[in-house]
KOLSE-6392 format. One line per field, with one value per residue (C-alpha): residue number from 1; x, y, z. Coordinates in nm, 4 decimals. Layout:
BEGIN
num: NUM,...
c1: X,...
c2: Y,...
c3: Z,...
end
This chain:
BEGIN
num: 1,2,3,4,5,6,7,8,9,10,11,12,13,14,15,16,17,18,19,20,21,22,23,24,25,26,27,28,29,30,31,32,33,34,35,36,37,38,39,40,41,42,43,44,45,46,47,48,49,50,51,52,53,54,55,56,57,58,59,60,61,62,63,64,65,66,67,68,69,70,71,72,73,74,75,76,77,78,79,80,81,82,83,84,85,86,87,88,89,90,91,92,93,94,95,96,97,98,99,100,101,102,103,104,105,106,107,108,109,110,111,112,113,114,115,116,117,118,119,120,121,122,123,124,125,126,127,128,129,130,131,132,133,134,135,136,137,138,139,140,141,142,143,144,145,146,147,148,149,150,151,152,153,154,155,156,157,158,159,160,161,162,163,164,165,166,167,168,169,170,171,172,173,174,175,176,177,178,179,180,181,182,183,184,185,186,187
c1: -2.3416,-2.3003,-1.9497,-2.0060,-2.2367,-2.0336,-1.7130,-1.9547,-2.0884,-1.7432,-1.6229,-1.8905,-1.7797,-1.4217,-1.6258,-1.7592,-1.4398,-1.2730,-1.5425,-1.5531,-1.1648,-1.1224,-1.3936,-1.2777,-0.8739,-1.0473,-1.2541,-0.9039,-0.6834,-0.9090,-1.0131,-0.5848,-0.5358,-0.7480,-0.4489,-0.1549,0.1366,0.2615,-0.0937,-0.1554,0.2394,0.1610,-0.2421,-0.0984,0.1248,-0.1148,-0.2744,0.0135,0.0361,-0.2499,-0.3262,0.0784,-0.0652,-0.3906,-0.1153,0.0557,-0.2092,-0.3657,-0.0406,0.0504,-0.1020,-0.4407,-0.4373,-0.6352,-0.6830,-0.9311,-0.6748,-0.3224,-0.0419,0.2199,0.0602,-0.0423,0.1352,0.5472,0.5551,0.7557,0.6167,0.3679,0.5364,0.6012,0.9684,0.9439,0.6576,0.7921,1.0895,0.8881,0.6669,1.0373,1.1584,0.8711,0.8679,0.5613,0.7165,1.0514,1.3864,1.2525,0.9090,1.0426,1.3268,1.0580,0.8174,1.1159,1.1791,0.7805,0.8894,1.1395,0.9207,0.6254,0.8849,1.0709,0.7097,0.5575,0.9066,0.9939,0.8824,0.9845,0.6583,0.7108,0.7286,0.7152,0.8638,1.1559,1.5174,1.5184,1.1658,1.1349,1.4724,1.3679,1.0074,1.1703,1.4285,1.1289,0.8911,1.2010,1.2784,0.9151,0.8034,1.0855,1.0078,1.0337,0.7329,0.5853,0.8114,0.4615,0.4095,0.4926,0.6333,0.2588,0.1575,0.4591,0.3816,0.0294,0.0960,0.3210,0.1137,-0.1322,0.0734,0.1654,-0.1721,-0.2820,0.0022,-0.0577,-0.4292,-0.3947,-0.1294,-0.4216,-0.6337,-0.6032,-0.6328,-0.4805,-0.6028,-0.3819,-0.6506,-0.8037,-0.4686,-0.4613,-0.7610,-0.7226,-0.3432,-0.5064,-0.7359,-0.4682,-0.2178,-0.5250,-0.4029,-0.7704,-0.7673
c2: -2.8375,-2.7776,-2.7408,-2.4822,-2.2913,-2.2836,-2.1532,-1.8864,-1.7630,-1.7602,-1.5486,-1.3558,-1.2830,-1.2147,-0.9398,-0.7893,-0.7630,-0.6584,-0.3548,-0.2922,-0.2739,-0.0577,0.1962,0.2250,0.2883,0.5318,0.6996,0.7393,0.8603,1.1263,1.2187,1.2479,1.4414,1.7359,1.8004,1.9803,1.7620,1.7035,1.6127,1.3457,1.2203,1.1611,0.9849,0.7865,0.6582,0.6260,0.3921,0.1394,0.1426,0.0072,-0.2380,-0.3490,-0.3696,-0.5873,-0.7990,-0.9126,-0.9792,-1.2134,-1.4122,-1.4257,-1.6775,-1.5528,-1.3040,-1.4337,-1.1039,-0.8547,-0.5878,-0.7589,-0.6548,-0.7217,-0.4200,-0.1642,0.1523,0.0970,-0.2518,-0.4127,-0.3793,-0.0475,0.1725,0.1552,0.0766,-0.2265,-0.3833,-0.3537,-0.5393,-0.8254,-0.8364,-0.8808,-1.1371,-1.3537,-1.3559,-1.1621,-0.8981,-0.9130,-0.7121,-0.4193,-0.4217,-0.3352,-0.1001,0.1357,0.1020,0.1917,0.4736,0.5896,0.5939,0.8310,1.0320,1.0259,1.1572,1.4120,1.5579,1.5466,1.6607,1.9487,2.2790,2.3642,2.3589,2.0349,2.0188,1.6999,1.8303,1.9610,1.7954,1.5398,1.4516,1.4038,1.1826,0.9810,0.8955,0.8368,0.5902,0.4373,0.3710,0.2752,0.0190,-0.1301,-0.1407,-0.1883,0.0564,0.4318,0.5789,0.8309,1.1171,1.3460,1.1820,1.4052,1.3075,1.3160,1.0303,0.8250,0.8349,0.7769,0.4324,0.2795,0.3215,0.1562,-0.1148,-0.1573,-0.1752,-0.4293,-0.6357,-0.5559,-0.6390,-0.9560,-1.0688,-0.9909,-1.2723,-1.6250,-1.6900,-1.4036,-1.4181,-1.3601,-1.2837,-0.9711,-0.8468,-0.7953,-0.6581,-0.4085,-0.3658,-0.2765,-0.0489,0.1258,0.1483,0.2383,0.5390,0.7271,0.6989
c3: -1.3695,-0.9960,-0.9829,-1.3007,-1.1033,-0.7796,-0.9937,-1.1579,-0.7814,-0.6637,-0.9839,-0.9312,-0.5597,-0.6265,-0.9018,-0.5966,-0.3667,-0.6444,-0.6917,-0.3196,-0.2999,-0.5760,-0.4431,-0.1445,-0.3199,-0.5025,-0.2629,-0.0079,-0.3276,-0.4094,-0.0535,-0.0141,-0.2793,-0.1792,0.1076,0.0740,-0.0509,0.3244,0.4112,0.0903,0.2020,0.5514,0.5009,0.2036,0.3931,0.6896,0.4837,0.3786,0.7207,0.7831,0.5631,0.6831,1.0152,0.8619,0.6577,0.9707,1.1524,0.9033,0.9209,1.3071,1.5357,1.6779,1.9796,2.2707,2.3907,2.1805,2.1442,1.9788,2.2444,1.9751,1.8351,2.1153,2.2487,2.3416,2.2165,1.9679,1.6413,1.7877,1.5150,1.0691,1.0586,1.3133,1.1432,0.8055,0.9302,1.0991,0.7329,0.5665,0.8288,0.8004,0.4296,0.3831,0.1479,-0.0475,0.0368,-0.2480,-0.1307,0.2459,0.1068,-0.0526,0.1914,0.4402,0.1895,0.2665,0.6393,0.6044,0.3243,0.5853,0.8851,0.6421,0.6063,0.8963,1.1261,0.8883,0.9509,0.5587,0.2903,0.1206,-0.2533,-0.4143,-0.7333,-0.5730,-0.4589,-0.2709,-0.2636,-0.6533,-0.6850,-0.3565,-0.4872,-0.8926,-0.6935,-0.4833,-0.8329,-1.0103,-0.7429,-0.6891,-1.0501,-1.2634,-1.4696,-1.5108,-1.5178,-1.8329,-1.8800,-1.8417,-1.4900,-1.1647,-0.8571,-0.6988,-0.9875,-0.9530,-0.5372,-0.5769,-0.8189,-0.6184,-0.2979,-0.5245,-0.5910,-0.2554,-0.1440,-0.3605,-0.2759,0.0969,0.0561,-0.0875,0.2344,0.4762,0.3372,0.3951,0.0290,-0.2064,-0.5416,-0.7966,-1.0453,-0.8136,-0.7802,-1.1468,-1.2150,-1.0201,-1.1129,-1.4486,-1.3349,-1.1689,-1.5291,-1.7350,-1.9841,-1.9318,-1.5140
end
């Protein structure tokens, strides 16, 4: 009867981070949307970058100083490309997962270095992102779905999967829940 209850309070928990991690998904989508395509590239991104960052972190010997030096200004895994390479190299993410989110990089710097209006429906940001949702999810995505949607699901995916690296015991039942959520036809 204990043990029954215990599994039901710890079901209930995982409910609860579940709820919280999907709000807060939610709440940074739509608050990214309401930019200008260059704008939603570059904060999307912003965030895999952080929960990256968060990822690593979780799995790397404990700092002994407050602010990680590994991490500050100038040092070796400071910026996106170096820290997706040190996620890869300690096994963290596989050799697609670090291509696309490599491919992101580049996205992220073609928008934010370009003086050009980006269009996400135009060459070559609509072939690079159809490559990068190809390559992550295995699947193409509905004919009907732009660029934009096909960006915005796999940075959901990657988030999820980057969420679940920054704690010490990833669930693989919260990671589908909210995988679900994501795919749901009537989002």
């Amino acid at each position: 009867m204990v043990e029954q209850l215990t599994q039901e309070q710890e079901d209930n928990k995982e409910k609860k981070e579940v709820s919280a991690f999907v709000k807060d998904l939610v709440h940074r989508t739509n608050r990214a949307r309401k930019e200008s395509p260059r704008a939603y590239v570059i904060v999307m991104t912003a965030y895999v970058d952080d929960y990256l960052t968060d990822a690593l972190k979780a799995n790397l010997v404990v700092s002994r100083q407050d602010d990680d030096e590994l991490f500050s200004s100038w040092r070796p895994v400071y910026n996106f490309g170096p820290r997706i390479d040190l996620a890869y190299r300690l096994g963290l993410i596989s050799v697609d997962m670090a291509w696309v989110l490599h491919q992101i990089r580049k996205l992220r710097d073609d928008c934010a270095h370009k003086a050009d209006e980006v269009d996400l429906e135009s060459s070559p940001f609509k072939e690079r992102i159809l490559g990068m949702s190809q390559r992550l999810l295995g699947i193409t995505n509905k004919p009907t779905d732009d660029s934009s949607d096909k960006f915005e699901r796999m940075v959901a995916v990657l988030l999820i999967v980057l969420e679940s690296l920054g704690r010490p015991n990833p669930s693989d039942v919260k990671q589908s829940r909210v995988a679900e959520w994501i795919f749901k036809e009537d989002k």
